[in-house]
Structures are given as C-alpha cells and as structure tokens.
DOMI-541018 format. One line per 3 residues: number of its first residue (from 0); for each residue x, y, z of C-alpha. Coordinates in nm, 4 decimals. Layout:
# DOMI-541018
NUM	X:Y:Z; ...
//
This chain:
# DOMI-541018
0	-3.7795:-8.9242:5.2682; -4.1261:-8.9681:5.2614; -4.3282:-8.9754:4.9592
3	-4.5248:-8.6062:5.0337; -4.1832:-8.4047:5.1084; -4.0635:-8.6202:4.7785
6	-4.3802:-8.4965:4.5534; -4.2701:-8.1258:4.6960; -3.9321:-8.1589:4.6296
9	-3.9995:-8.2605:4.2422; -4.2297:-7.9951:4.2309; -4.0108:-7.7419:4.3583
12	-3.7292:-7.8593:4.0822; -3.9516:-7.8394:3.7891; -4.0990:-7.4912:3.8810
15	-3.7275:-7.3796:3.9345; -3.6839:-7.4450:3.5555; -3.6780:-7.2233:3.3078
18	-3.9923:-7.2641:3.0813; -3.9560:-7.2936:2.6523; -4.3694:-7.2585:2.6494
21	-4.4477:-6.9033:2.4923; -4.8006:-6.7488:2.5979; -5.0082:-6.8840:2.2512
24	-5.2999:-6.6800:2.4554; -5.1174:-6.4008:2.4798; -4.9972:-6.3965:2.1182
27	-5.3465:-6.4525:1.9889; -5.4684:-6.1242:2.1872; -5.1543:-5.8961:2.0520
30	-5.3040:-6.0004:1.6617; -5.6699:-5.9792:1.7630; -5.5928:-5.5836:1.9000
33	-5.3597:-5.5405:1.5859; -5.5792:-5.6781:1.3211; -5.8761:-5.4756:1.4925
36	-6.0580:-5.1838:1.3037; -5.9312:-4.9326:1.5759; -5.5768:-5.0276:1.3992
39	-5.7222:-4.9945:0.9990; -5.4573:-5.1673:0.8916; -5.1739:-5.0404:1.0650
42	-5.1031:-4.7951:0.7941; -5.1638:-4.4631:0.6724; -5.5291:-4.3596:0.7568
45	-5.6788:-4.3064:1.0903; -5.3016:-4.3136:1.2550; -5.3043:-4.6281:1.2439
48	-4.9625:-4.6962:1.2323; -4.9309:-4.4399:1.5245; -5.2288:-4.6535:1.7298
51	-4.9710:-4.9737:1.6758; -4.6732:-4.7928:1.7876; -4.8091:-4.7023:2.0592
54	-4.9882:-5.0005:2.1711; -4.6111:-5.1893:2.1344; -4.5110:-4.9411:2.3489
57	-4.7137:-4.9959:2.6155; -4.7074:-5.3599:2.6169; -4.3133:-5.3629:2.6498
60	-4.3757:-5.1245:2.9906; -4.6343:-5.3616:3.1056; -4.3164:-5.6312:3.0110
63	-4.0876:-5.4325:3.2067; -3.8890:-5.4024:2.8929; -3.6473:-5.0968:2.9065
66	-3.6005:-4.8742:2.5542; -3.2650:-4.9569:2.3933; -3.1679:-4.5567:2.4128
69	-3.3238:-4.2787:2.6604; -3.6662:-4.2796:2.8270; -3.8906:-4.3716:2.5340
72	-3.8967:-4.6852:2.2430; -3.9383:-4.4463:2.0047; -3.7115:-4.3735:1.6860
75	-3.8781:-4.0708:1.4615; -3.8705:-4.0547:1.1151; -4.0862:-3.9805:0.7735
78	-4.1448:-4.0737:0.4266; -4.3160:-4.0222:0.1194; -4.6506:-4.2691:0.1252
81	-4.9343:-4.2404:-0.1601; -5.2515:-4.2664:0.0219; -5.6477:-4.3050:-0.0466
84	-5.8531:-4.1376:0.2649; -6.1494:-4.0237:0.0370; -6.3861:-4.1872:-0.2231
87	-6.2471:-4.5281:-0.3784; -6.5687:-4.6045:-0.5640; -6.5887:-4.8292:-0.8940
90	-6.8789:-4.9204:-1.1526; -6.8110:-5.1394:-1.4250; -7.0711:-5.1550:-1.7106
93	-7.3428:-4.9351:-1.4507; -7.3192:-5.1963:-1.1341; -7.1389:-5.0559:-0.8015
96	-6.8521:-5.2790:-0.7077; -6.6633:-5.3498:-0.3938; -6.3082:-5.2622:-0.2728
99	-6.1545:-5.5737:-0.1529; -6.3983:-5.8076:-0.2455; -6.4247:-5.7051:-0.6672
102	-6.1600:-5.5213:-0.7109; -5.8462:-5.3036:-0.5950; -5.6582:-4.9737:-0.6741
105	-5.3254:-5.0225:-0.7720; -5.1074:-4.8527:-0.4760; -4.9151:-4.6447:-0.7411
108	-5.2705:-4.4723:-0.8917; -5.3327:-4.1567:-0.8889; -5.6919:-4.0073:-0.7884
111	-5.9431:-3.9934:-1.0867; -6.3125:-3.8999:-1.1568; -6.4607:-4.0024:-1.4346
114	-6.6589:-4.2240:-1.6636; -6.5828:-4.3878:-2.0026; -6.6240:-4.6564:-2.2440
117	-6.3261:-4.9355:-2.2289; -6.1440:-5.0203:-2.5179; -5.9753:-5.3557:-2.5077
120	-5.5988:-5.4490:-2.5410; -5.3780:-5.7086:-2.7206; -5.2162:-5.7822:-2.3127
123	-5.5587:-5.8741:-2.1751; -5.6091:-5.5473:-2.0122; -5.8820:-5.2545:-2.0829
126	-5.8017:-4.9158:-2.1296; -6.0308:-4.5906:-2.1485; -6.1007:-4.4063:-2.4242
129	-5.8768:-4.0864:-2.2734; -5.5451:-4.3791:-2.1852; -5.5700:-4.2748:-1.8225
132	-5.7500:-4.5526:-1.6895; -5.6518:-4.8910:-1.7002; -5.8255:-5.2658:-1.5765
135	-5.7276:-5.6171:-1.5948; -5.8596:-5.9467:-1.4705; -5.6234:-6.1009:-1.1625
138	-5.6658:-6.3995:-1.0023; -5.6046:-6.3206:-0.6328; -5.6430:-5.9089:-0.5348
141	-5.3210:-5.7714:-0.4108; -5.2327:-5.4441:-0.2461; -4.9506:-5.2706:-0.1925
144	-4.7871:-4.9588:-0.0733; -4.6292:-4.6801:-0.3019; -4.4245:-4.3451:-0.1892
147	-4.5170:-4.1879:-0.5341; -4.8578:-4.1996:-0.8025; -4.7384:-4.3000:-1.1415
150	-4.5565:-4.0077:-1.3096; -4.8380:-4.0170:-1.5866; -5.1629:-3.9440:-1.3778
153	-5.2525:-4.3294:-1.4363; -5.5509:-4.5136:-1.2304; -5.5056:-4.9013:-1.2496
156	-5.7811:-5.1031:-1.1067; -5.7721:-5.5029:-1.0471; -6.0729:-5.7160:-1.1052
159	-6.1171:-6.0189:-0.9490; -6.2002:-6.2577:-1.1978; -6.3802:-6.4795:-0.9921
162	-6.6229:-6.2518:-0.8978; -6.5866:-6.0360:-1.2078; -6.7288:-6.2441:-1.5172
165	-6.8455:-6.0181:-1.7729; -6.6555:-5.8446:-2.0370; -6.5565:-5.5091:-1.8860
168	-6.7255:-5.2183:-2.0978; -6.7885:-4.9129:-1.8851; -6.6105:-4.7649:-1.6170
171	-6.7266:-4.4973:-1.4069; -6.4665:-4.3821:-1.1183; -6.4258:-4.1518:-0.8028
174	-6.1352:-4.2090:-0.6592; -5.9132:-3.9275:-0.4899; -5.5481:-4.0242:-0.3715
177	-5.3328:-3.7687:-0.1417; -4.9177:-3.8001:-0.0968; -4.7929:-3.7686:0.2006
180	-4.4666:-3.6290:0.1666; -4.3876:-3.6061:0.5107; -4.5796:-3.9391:0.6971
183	-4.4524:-3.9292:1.0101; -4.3336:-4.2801:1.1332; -4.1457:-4.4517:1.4380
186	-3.9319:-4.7415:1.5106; -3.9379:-4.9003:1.8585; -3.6449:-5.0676:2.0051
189	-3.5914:-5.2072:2.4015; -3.3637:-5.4226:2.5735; -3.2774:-5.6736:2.8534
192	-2.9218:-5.6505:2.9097; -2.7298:-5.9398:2.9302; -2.5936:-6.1024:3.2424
195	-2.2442:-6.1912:3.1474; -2.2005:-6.0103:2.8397; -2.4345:-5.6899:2.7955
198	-2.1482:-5.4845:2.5618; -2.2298:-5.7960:2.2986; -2.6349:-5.8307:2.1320
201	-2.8340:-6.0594:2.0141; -3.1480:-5.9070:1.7890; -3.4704:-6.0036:1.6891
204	-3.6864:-5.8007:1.4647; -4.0325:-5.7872:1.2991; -4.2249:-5.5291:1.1407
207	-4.5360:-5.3624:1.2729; -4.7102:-5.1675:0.9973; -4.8998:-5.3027:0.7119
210	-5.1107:-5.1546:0.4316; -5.3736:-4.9298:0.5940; -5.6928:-4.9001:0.3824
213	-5.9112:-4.7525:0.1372; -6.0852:-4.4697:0.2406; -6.3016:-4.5729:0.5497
216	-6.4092:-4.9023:0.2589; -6.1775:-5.1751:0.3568; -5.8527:-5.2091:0.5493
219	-5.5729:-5.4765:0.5215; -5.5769:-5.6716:0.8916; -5.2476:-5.7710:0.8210
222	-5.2629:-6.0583:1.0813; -4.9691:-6.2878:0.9357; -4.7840:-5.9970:0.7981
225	-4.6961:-5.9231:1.0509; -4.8813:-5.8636:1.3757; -4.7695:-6.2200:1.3850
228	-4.3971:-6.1091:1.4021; -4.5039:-5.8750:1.6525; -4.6660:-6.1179:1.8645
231	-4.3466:-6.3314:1.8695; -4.1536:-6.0950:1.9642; -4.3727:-5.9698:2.2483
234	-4.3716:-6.3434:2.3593; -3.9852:-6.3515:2.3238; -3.9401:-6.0034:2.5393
237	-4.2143:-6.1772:2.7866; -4.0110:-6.5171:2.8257; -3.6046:-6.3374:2.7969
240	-3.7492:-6.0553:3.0525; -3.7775:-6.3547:3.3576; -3.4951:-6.5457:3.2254
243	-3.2169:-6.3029:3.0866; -2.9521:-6.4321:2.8762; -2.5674:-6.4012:2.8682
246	-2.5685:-6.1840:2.6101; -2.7869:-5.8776:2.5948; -3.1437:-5.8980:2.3846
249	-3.2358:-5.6143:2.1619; -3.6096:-5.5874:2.0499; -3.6426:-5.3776:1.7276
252	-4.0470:-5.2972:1.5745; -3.9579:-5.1470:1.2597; -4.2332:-4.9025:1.0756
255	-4.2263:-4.8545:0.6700; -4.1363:-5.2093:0.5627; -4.4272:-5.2729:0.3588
258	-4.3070:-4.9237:0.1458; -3.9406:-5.0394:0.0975; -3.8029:-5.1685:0.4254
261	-3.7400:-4.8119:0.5315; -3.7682:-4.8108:0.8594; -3.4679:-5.0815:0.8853
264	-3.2739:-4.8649:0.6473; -3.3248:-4.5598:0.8435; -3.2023:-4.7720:1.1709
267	-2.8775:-4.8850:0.9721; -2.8092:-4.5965:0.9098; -2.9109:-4.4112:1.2556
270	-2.8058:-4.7357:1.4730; -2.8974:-4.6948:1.8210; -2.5959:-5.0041:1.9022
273	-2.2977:-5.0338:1.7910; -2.3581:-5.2850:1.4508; -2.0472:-5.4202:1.5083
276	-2.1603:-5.5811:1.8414; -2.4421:-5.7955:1.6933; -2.3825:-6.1262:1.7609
279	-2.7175:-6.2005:1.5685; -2.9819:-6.0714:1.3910; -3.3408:-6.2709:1.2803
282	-3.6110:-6.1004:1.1395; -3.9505:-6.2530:1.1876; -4.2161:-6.1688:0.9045
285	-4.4976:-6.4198:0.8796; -4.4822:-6.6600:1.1377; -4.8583:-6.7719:1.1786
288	-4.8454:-7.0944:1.0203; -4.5638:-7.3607:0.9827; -4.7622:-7.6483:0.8655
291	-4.4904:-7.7272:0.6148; -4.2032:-7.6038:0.8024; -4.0082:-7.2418:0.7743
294	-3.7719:-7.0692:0.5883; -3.4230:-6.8844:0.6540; -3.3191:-6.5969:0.4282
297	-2.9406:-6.5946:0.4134; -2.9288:-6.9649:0.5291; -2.6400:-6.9347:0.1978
300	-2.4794:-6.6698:0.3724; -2.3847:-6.7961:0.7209; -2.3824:-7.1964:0.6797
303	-2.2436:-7.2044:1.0270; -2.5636:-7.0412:1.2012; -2.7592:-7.2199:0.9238
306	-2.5991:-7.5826:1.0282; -2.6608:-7.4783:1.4046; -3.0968:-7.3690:1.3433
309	-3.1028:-7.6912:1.1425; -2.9072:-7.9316:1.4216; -3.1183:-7.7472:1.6801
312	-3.4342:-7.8162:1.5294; -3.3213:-8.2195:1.4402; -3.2272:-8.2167:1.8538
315	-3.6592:-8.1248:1.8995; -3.9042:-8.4066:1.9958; -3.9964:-8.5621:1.6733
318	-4.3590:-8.4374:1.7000; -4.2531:-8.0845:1.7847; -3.9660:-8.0482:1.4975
321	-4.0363:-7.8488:1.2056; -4.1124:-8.0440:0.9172; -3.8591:-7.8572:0.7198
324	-3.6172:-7.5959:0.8046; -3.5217:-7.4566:0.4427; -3.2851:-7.2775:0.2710
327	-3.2455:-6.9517:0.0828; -2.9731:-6.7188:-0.0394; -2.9578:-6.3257:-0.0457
330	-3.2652:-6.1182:-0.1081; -3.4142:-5.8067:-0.0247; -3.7561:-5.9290:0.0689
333	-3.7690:-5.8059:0.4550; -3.6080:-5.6036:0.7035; -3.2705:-5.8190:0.7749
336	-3.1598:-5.6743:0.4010; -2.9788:-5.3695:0.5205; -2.8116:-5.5160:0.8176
339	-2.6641:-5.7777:0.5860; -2.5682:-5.5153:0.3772; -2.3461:-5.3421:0.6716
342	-2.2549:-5.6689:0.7760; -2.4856:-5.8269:1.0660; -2.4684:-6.1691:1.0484
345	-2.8884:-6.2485:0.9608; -3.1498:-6.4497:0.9149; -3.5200:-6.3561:0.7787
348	-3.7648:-6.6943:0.8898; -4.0838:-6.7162:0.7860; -4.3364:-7.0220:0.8379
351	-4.4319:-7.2142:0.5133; -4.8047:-7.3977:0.4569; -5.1413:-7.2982:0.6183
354	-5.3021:-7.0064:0.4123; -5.2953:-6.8123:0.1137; -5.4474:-6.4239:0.2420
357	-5.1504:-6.1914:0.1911; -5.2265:-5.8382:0.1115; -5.5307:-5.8495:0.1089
360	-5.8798:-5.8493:0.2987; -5.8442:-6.1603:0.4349; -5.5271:-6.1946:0.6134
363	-5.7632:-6.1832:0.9265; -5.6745:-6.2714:1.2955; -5.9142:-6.5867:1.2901
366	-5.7034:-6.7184:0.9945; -5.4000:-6.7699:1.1579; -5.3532:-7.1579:1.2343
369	-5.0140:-7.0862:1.4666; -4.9500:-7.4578:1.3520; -4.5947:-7.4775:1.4672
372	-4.5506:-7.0903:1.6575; -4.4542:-7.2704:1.9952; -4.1559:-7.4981:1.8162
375	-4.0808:-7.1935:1.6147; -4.0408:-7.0087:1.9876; -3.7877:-7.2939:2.1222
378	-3.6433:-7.3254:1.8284; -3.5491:-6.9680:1.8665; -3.3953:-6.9567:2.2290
381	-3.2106:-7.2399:2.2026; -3.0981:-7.1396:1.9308; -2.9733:-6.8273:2.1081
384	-2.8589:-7.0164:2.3823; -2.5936:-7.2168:2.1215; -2.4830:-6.8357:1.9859
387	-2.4257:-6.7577:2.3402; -2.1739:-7.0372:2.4470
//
C-alpha cells in the first residue's frame, strides 16, 4: 500500500473512534449565559429560575435530546421561598453600605424599616434597642435560601469584617422581604435510550437554580454551584447523544436544591422511571475546579462502584488522573440524598482545590479554573462503560 492511501486509512480509523474530549468551549458558554445578569442568579427574582429552565430546555432540543416522559422536559411543581425583590438598604453608624460587598441579609429575615442605636452582646453580636434587629462580624459573606422568615419578625445582617472595621453603633434599615408560598418551579429530565438495554438506566444529575438576588442590588452568579453541573451534563448529553450506550441515559436538572433539595424529593417521590431500574445515579454539584482531586458522597455506601471510579481513574494517563479520588459516607448535602434514601445506588462528586466563592458575589463565570473538568468527563463514561458490562 502506498504511503498516501496508508495516511487515509489511519485517518479514517481514528475519526471512526469514539471521542472522550468534552466541548471545554461549549461548557464555558453554558456558565457564561447562566451566570449572566439576564439569569439574576437563577433564583427567585426576575424568573430567573424560569429563564434557566428554559434555556436547558432548549439546548437539549438543539442536542437532539428527547424528554424522559411526553413532549416537554418539564416536571411542575412549587414551594414556599422567602424572597427580597424591594429595598435591601443598610447604614451602619450614618454611612450607606453595600449588599454583597459589606454585608448580607440573613435568608431567614424578615423585612424591616427602621433605625436604632446597637447595644452590644456577650456572643460578639449587636442587637437593637427594640431586639428585632440583629448584626455580627463574619469572615466570608454567605447567603442562603429560606422557605419561611424567622417566626419572631427577626432581621439578621452579616458584616464583613474585612471591610467593616469600626465598632457597629447605629443601624438604620429598609429592607422589605415577600414569601412566596406558591413559587412555581420545574425539573427537566431527557433521555437517549439505550441500544441493548433501554428498560435498564443509568442517571446523571445536577442542579440548575441557585440563590437569586437582592432586590435588583446584587445577585449570586452561581457559576460553580452549579451552572458547572449543568454544563457537564450538557457536555455528557452532547457526547452520549452521537455515541449511545448499552444502557439507556437519563438527564435529570433538578430546581429547589439550594432550599432543601426539593426538587429531587419531589422527583422521588413523582418518579418519571421506574427507581428500581437505575443502574446508577451521580449527582454533579461543583465541578469547576479539581486542582486537588474530587470527592464521592456515598463512596462508604457502595465500595464496589467506589473500588471501580477509583481503579478507573488509576487506569488514566498519569498526567490526566485525578490527584485524589476521595471518600465520604452518607449525607444529605445534594440531590443524590433522596434516591439513596429509596434505594438508588449513588454517588454525589464534587471537585476539590481552586477557589473559595461559594454563595456569594463572587462565584463568577471567569473564576472557574475547569482544572481537571475534561478527566472528570472520561472519568465519567468509562466509568459508565464498566457499569454497563
């Protein structure tokens, strides 16, 4: 054969094989359009959460991804979310502060306007003259989300120390909360059945909302937790839609995490599969970095999956391998928790090293390193590929 036809022929062989490289491009744009202000945060104000849902949507047409049930992704449900849409506004001893940057609201405050002198406390903390206002010092601002105000009309407000240096004696505030008893959420869920066994899933989660904002102040980008997640599963319906597997692959976005992993509850208990058939589940929930390797919820639980992730990741090129592939027992900390409960076999991974933003301001698309997300993505189908034999 001469050399030409043998150059072609090579060619030919390599382009024939299936490909481990995810779309790092690709993943970088789904954060970017998350983590954009169109999206405030992916949460409660603006419809943000509805904006995301929507925008997964489209991207798993674009796919060719199919919905697990019917003709839409969509899964409807609602819960009880305390909210801020109006006036978050703070002074401490006269001088205007700002949201994110000096201080926070507490997710569980209620609204509040009003001024008063600050009486300090043997904890630390401040308190107002009338008990309904209260303010400590924190190291690092963190946010959260609530379904109810405190049962006492209570307004807690975080200073950041670092910013924050002089003894806190006034406090003037205008802040107005609203619950939402009824927020109106969605899950999304699709599939690529499987080519020898389509009756039997494999499932890989993430959650797409995140903490919304403060009034039209600041918002929470939210770009590790977890429009990361997102992305990698975007990449992983991208990649399993050309090469389907044996078994088939079910995609689940879950809303209502950051308030109490509801909206994996609510699909528990409203499963669109039969539980039973899951081969499989990992959850993905901040997987931007990896510098010092990741981490497996339940690892305890199933030491046979456990033994397989860490063999497949030993198998890797030495300077693709995770540094560390470590291990954890039980806990409620993300949305594999209530499968394992109604017994799906589960991991939760999430990358280790790289930054320290996490709800809060600066959990920002340009902070994400994505040190190891392309060993992370073939750890991941070969590692379905073993559960599949």
């Amino acid at each position: 054969m001469r050399v030409p036809a043998l150059i072609a022929a090579w060619s030919l062989f390599f382009v024939a094989l299936p490909t481990f490289a995810q779309d790092l491009p690709y993943a970088k744009k789904v954060v970017d359009t998350l983590t954009s202000p169109e999206y405030w945060g992916r949460g409660y104000l603006h419809n943000g959460m509805g904006h995301a849902a929507d925008y997964i949507a489209n991207e798993l047409k674009i796919l060719g991804v199919k919905p697990l049930r019917g003709t839409n992704y969509f899964q409807n449900f609602e819960y009880s979310i305390n909210t801020f849409p109006g006036k978050v506004e703070v002074k401490l001893n006269g001088t205007p502060l700002v949201p994110g940057l000096d201080y926070l609201v507490t997710a569980d405050s209620s609204g509040r306007k009003a001024t008063s002198t600050l009486i300090p406390q043997a904890s630390g903390a401040y308190q107002s003259a009338d008990g309904y206002i209260y303010v400590t010092k924190v190291k690092k601002l963190t946010f959260d989300a609530a379904g109810r105000a405190e049962v006492k009309p209570t307004t807690m407000i975080q200073l950041n120390q670092a910013r924050i240096t002089a003894k806190p004696e006034t406090i003037e505030v205008n802040i107005e909360n609203i619950i939402n008893d009824h927020f109106k959420a969605k899950n999304l869920a699709a599939i690529i059945p499987g080519t020898e066994n389509p009756d039997k899933y494999l499932v890989v989660s993430a959650h797409y909302d995140h903490l919304g904002g403060l009034g039209d102040y600041a918002y929470f980008p939210g770009a590790n937790d977890n429009a990361s997640g997102v992305a990698f599963l975007l990449n992983l319906a991208k990649y399993y839609q050309a090469h389907p597997q044996k078994m088939s692959i079910v995609f689940l976005f879950f809303a209502g995490e950051e308030a109490g992993l509801i909206g994996s509850k609510y699909f528990v208990e409203h499963p669109l599969i039969d539980l039973k058939k899951i081969r499989f589940l990992i959850n993905f929930d901040m997987v931007g970095t990896g510098d010092t390797g990741i981490t497996a919820v339940n690892a305890t639980v199933f030491p046979t999956e456990f033994d397989i992730l860490k063999a497949t990741n030993a198998a890797l090129p030495a300077s693709e391998a995770l540094a560390q592939v470590g291990s954890r027992g039980e806990a409620a900390n993300s949305d594999h928790y209530f499968f394992t409960r109604a017994g799906v076999p589960a991991f939760f991974i999430y990358t280790m090293g790289g930054i320290a933003a996490y709800h809060d301001i600066f959990d920002q698309s340009s902070t994400l390193p994505y040190t190891k997300f392309e060993t992370l993505f073939k750890l991941t189908t070969k590692f379905h590929e073993k559960l599949a034999q």
